[in-house]
N, C-alpha and C positions, 0 to 999 in steps of 0.2 A: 504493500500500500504506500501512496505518497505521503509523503511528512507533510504536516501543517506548521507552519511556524506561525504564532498568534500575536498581533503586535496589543501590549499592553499600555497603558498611559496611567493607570495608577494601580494601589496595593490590591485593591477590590476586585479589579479587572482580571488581576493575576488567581484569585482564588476562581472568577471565573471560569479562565480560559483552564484551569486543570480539571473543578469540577467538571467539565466538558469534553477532557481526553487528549488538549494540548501535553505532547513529551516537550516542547521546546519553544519559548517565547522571545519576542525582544521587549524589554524592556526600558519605556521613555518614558517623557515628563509631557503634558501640554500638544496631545494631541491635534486641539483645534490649531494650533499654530505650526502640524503637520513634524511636532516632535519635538522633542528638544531633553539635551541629556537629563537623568533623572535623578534625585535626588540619593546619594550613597549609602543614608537609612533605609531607604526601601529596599536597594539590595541586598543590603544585609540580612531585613527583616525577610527577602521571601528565599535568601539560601537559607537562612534557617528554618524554615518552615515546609520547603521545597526540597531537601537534599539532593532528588535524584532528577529534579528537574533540570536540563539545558535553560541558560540563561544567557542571553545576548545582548549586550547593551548598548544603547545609540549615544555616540561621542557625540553632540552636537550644542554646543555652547549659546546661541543667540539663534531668533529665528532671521528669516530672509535669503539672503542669496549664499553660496557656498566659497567665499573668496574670502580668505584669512585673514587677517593683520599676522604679526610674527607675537603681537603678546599673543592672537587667541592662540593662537597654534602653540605658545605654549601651554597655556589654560588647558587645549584638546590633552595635551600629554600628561599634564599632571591628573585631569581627569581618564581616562583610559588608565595610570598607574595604581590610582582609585579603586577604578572598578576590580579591576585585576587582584587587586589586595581583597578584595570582599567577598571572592569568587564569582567571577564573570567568568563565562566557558567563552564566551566570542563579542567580538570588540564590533563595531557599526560606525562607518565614517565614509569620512565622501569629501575630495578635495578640489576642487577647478580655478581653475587663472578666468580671468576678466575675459577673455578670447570664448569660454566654452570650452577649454581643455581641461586635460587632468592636469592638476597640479603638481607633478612630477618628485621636485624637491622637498613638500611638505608630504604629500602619499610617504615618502621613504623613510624619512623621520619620524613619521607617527609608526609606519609598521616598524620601524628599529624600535619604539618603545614597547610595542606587543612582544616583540624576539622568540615568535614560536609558544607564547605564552596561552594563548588562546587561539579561535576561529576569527578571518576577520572578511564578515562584508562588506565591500563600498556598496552605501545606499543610493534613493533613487535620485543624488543629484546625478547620477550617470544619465538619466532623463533629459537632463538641460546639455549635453556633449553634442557639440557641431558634429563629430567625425565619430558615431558610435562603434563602426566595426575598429578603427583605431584605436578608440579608449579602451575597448575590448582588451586586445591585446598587449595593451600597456598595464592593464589592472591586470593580467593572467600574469607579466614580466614583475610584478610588484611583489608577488607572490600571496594576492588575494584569495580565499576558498571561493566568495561566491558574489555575484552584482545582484540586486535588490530593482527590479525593473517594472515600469511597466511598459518596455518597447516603445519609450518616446510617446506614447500614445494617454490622454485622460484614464484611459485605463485598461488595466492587461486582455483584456476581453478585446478592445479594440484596438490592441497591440499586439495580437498573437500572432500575425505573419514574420511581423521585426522577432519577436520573441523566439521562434521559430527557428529563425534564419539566425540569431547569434546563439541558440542553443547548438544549432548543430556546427559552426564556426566553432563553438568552445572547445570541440571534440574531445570532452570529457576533461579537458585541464580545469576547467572553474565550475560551479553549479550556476545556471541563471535560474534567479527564482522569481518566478511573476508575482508581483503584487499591486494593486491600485483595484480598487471595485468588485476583489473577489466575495462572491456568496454563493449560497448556498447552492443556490441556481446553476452558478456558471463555472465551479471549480472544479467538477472535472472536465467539461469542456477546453478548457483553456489547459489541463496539463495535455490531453489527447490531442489538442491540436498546434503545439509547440512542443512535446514530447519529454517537456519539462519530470522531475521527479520531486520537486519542492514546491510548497507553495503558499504565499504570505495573505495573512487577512488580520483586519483586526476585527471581527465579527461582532463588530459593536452594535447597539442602539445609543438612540443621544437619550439622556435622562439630563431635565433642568437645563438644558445647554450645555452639558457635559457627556463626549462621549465614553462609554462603558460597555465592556464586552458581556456579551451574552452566552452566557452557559449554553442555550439552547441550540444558538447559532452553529456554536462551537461543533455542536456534535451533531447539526444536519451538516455541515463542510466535510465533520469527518463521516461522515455514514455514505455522503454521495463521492468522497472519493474511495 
């Protein structure tokens, strides 16, 4: 069966997505603002409550565009050394230049602070990349496990031919994992037709203007894949 990875946004979401039969989550901060790193008592609070759960956490300091200063990118490293400390099993980042490129010299620095330490995805700023079968290549050269996508496209559903076409360009060196718009509906659609074996959701509902995953969701994702 394919893995679900369930993106979480706060402690609640995370009792969610397990009662629901998530093995492996990411773990952020401030969803509606499409993520942002999460607070290092939470981690702590759900490895210990979690033991044998996968936990991945998103590096991501400030919302907006994905173009550094040299303080945040130090900020990304002292956080990533954070998570790391607290048991994070995989690190979540995502670096580009002003152009739409990867950001080359800042990717390398942050994976020298992971050092084999953990799993590491660049997320979907690979989305905003002028030259995606390039960047490709470069985040495989990086020594990334997996890109966080959703083919360029509002959502993996309407990105699955791109998704397709760099799944199988990856030829097994990286995992591409579609996420943007999955449910319950469309996710096995979208592995069968991208050939993907991963696949991201955060199977939320909004409560109060807050989104929050749903146990329920969780386990029609995993029953329909």
């Amino acid at each position: 069966m394919a893995l679900l990875e369930v993106c979480c946004g706060n402690l609640e979401s995370v009792d969610a997505a397990v009662a629901g039969g998530a093995r492996r989550i990411e773990l952020c901060a401030d969803l509606e603002l499409d993520g942002l790193t999460p607070p290092m008592a939470w981690l702590r609070a759900v490895r210990e409550r979690y033991p044998e759960l996968t936990i991945h956490v998103l590096i991501r300091p400030r919302e907006g565009d994905f173009v550094y200063s040299p303080e945040e990118a130090d900020l990304m490293a002292l956080q990533i050394e954070s998570a790391l400390t607290f048991g994070a099993d995989g690190i979540v980042i995502g670096c580009l230049t002003a152009d739409g490129d990867i950001d080359i010299p800042l990717m390398e620095y942050l994976v020298s602070v992971v050092s084999h330490r953990a799993s590491i995805t660049f997320h979907r700023a690979f989305d905003r990349c002028r030259h995606p079968f390039k960047a490709l290549e470069q985040i495989i050269g990086l020594g990334c496990d997996r890109i966080l996508t959703s083919g360029q496209a509002p959502t993996a559903e309407e990105g699955a031919d791109k998704l397709r076409k760099l799944h199988r360009r990856a030829k097994g060196r990286i995992i591409i994992l579609p996420g943007g718009g999955v449910t319950p509906e469309n996710a096995a659609s979208i592995l069968e037709r991208t050939g993907c074996t991963e696949i991201h959701a955060s199977a939320s509902e909004t409560v109060d203007g807050k989104k929050k995953t749903s146990t329920a969701r969780v386990e029609a994702i995993l029953q329909a894949l």
